[in-house]
N, C-alpha and C positions, 0 to 999 in steps of 0.2 A: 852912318848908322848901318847902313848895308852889310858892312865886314865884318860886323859885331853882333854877338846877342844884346838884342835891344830888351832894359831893362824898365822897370814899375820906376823907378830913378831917371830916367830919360825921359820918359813919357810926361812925368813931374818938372822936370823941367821943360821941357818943350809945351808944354801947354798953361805955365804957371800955377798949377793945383798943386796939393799938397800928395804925400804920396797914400793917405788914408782916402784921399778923394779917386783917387786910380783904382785903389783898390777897391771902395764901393761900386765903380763904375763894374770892374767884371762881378763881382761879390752879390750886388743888391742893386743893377741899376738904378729900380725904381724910385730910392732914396734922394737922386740927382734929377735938378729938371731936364727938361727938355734939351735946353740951349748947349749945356755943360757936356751932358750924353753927345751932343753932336759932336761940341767941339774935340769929343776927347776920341771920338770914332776916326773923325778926320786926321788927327795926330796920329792913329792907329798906320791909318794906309800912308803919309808922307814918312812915318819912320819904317815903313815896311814891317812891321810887329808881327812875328808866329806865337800864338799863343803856348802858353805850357799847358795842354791836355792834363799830365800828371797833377802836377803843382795845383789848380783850380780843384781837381778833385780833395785832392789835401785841405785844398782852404776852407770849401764851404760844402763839401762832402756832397756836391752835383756831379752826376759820372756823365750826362745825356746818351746812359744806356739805357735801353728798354729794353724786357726779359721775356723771350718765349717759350710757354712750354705749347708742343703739338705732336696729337699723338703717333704718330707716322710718317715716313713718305711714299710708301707705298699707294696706297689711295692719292691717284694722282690730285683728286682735289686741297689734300693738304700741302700736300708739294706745291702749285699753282698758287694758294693761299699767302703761303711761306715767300714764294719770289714775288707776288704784290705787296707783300706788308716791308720787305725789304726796300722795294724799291720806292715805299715814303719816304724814304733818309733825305732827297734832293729837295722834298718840300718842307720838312720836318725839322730834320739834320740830325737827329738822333738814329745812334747804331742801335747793334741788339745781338743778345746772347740768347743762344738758343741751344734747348735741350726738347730730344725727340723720348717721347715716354715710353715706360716700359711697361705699362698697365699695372705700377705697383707702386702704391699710395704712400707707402715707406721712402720710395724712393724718389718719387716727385718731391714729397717733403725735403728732399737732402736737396735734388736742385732748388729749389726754392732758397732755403736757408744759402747753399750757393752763391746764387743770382742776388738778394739781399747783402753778402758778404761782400760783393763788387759793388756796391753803392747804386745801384739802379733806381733808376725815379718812378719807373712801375712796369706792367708787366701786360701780357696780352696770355690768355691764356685758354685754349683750345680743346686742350684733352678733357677727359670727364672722371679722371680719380678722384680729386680732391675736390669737396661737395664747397658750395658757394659761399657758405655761411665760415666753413675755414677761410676759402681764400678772403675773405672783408675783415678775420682778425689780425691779417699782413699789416694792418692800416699802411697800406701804399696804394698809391690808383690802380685801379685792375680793369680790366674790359676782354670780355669772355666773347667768342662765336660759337655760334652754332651748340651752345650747351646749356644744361642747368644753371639756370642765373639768380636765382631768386633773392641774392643778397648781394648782387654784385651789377657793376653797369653791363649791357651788351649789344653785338649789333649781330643781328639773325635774318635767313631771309623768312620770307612770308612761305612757309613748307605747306603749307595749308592749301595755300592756290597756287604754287606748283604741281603739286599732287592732283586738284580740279583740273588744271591746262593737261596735263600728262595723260589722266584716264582719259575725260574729254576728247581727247585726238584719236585713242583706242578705237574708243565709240563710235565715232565718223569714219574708221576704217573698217569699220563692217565686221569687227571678229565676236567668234563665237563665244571665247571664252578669254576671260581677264584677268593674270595672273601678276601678282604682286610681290618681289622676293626681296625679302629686307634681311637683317638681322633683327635679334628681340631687343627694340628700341622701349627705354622706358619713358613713360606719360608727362613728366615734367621736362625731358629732353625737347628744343621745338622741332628736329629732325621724324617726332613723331608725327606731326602735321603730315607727314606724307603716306603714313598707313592711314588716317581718320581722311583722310580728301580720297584717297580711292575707294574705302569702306562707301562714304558717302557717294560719291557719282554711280559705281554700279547699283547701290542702291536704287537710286534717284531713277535707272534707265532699266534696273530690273533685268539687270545683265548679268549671266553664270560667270561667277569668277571664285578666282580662292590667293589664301593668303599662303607665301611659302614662307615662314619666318624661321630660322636657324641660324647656328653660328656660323659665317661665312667666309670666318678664316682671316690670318694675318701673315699672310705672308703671300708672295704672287703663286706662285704652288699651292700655297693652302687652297685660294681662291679659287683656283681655275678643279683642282678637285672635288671642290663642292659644287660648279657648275656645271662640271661636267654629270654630278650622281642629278641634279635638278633639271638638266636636260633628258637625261637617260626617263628619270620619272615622268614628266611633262609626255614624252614621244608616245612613253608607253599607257598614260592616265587619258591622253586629249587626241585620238588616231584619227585623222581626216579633218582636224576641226580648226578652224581661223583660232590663232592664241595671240591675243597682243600683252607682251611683254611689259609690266613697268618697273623698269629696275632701280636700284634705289640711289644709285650714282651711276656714273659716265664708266668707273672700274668693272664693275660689273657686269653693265652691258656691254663692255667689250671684248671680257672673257669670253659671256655667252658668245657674242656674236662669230669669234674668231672660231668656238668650234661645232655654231651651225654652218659657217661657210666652210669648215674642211669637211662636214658631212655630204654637201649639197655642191659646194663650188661656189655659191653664193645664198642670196638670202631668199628664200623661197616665198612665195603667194601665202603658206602654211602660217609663216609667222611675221610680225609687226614686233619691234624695239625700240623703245624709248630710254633715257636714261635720266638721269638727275644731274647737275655743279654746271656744265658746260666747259668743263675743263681741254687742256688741248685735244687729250686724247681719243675724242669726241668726232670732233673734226677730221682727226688723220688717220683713223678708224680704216682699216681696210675698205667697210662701205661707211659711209660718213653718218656717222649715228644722229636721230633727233635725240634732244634732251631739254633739257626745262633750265636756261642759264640764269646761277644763282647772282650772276651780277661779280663776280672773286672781286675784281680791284676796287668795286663802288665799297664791297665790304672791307676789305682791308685799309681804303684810305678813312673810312669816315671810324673806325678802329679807332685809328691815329690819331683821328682829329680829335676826337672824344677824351682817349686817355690824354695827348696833348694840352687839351684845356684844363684836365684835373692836375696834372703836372704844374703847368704854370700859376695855380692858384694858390698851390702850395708855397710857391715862393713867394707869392706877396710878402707882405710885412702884417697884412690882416687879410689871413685866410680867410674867406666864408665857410663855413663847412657845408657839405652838400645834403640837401633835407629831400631830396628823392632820386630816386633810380633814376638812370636812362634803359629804355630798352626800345630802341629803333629795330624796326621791322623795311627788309627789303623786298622790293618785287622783281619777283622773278619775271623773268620772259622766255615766251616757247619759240625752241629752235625747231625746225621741220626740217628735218634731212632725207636721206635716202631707204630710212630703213621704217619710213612711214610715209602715205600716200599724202 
């Protein structure tokens, strides 16, 4: 059997089933019990069997792709996102197509319609064009991060009390004044959790601070020119005074950081930086940035594991249909590095 492609015809005889009974075995295992599944697995590895990928797609229109759309890689957090949810294939064993967004709602829709054309059993999906209540009339399992979900499963960290840890540590470094640079994130997104958690702690301590909300660019050029006009502001709005920094990811804070050390040569008593994701570049940061870790691989596996279970239910023979959301909330954890006491 070695020499040969081993066929649905081999396998039938080598195990005495019929060749209908083979085929439920890849088609519908659950149809067969127990005993049969085994015996027919066993036969699988003594005749050395490679399956046909193609062929199985054809048969019962299962790809074991799963579809991503994510809006970026710039933002290293999506990048880092992107190589965790990747590397569930060795637990999973499902691949994935993946389409990076263009912020245009027209054109999401064509990958989608795309990714659907390849037969994919569902999708993971990141970016924030197309509003939740579209993606749930896919009827395909979907599972959303960090976005508007309200019609869809999702897994999010807890933005809310990273935001609290993040000012929090400000606070205990003694600065005068508490600055918060986001983009204009909107209220139904839970990455807002991170402007209402620092609204709330300066409150709470009754500490001068202010909100810098703007567009903050898409591109690493874009970025690093809006921190530099938000640096140039801050130097000239805050002269002599403790500023601690909370930025709204790991990206950010490391523009800043990169061109307060070529002001300074390093990072001065003047300013305190924290950032948000704990992504790598966090870590390997010229000075090694604190940040508030979103947990990436805890998110991306349990992603997986989520759309994976709506996947597989679908193949039963008596699907249940699903009568509530999932929307699991992660906790963050505060990283303390160098660019805070």
């Amino acid at each position: 059997m070695d020499k040969k492609k081993v066929t649905f015809d081999d396998i039938a005889r080598y195990t005495n089933f019929s060749k209908t009974t083979i085929s439920r075995y890849f088609n519908n295992p659950d149809s067969l019990t127990v005993k049969n599944q085994d015996i027919i697995a066993q036969a699988l590895i003594d005749l050395n069997y490679h399956e046909n990928k193609l062929a199985k797609v054809l048969a019962n229109g299962k790809s074991e792709f799963v579809g991503i759309i994510i809006p970026n890689l710039y933002l290293h957090y999506y990048a880092e996102m992107l190589n965790q949810i990747l590397a569930t294939y060795e637990t999973f064993g499902y691949k994935f197509l993946i389409f990076v967004s263009t912020n245009s709602k027209e054109t999401e829709q064509k990958y989608i319609q795309e990714l659907l054309a390849y037969k994919i059993e569902g999708m993971i999906i990141l970016s924030h064009t197309i509003s939740s209540k579209e993606l749930s009339s896919y009827n395909i399992p979907i599972v959303t991060i960090e976005r508007e979900d309200q019609y869809v499963n999702s897994i999010n960290t807890d933005n809310y009390m990273g935001a609290v840890q993040a000012t929090s540590l400000l606070v205990k470094n003694d600065c005068d004044v508490l600055l918060h640079i986001n983009s204009d994130v909107p209220k139904d997104v839970p990455s807002y959790g991170r402007i209402q958690g620092f609204q709330d702690i300066c409150r709470e301590y009754q500490i001068k601070h202010e909100m810098i909300i703007r567009d903050l660019g898409h591109t690493h050029q874009e970025i690093r020119k809006c921190m530099t006009e938000i640096y140039e502001y801050i130097q000239k709005k805050y002269p002599n005074q403790k500023k601690g920094l909370f930025m709204s990811n790991d990206t950010y804070a490391n523009s800043m950081l990169n061109i307060i050390f070529r002001e300074y040569g390093t990072l001065p008593d003047e300013y305190r930086i924290i950032g948000f994701d704990d992504s790598p570049i966090a870590g390997q940061a010229i000075i090694p940035t604190s940040t508030v870790g979103q947990q990436i691989d805890k998110i991306a596996y349990e992603a997986m594991e989520l759309l994976v279970s709506q996947m597989n239910e679908r193949k039963k023979r008596r699907p249940k249909p699903q009568t509530e959301l999932v929307h699991k909330s992660i906790t963050p954890v505060l990283i303390r590095r160098e660019t805070t006491d």
